[in-house]
Every structure is written in C-alpha cells, then in structure tokens.
C-alpha positions in Angstrom: 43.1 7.8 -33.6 41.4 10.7 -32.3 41.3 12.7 -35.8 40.6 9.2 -37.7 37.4 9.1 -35.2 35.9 13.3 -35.9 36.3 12.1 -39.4 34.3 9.2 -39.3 32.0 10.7 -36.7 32.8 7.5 -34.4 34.4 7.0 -31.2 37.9 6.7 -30.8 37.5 3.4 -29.0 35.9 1.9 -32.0 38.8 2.8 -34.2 41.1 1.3 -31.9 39.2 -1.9 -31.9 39.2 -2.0 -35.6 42.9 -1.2 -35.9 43.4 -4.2 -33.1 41.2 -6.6 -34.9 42.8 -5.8 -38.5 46.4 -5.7 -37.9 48.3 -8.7 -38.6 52.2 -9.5 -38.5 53.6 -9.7 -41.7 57.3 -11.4 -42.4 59.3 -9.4 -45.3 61.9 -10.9 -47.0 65.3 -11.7 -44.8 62.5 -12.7 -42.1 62.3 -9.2 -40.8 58.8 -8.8 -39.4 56.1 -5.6 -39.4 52.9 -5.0 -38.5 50.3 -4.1 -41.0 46.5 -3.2 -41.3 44.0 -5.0 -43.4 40.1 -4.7 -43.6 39.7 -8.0 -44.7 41.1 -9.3 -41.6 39.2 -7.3 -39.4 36.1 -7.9 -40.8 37.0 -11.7 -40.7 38.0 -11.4 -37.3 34.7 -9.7 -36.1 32.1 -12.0 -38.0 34.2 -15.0 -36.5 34.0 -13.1 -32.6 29.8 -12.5 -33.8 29.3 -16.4 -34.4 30.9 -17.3 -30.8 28.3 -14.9 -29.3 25.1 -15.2 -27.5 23.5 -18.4 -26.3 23.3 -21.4 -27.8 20.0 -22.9 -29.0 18.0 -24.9 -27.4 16.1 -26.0 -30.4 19.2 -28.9 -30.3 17.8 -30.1 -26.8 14.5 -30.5 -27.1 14.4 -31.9 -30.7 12.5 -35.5 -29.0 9.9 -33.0 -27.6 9.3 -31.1 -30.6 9.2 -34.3 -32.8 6.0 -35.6 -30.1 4.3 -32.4 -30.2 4.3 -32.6 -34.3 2.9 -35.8 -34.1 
C-alpha cells in the first residue's frame, strides 16, 4: 500500500480505505469464494457513506413557519 500511495502522492491510509471500501466477495464456479477489488463499488460505497452524513435539515420542521412568513 505504501508504494501504491508515493505513486499517487496520497497517504497510505487513504489507499487502504479505498481498497476496504472496493473489495467485494466474489463466488467462482464450484462455490469457491475470493476477494476482489472494484472501483465501481468503492465509489458506490462512498457516495452512499456521503448521503448518511451531516445533519439533517431543518427546512422539514419548520415548513408551517416558513409557509406564515410567505404569507
């Protein structure tokens, strides 16, 4: 991971999150299993872990109060 990193000019940490987040179990025939990376799947992985952050809005909760204020 280290040489992947200096070659990408990223952090070793980051590479090993990516390689986490992209690798998948795949079943080969005679149900033997590996493990395999893809970039689809990490990048799935990541934008579905990116919509579960941060706070919710509020926008939601005060919809009454914004409705009087229009009016």
């Amino acid at each position: 991971m280290q040489e992947i990193a200096d070659q990408l000019g990223k952090h070793k940490s980051t590479i090993s999150r990516e390689l986490k987040r992209g690798t998948t179990t795949q079943i080969k025939s005679k149900k033997i299993t590996y493990e395999a990376y893809f970039s689809e799947t990490g990048q799935a992985v990541y934008e579905q872990h990116r919509k579960s952050f941060g706070k919710p809005l509020k926008l939601p909760q005060v919809s009454d109060f914004i409705e009087y204020a229009e009016q």
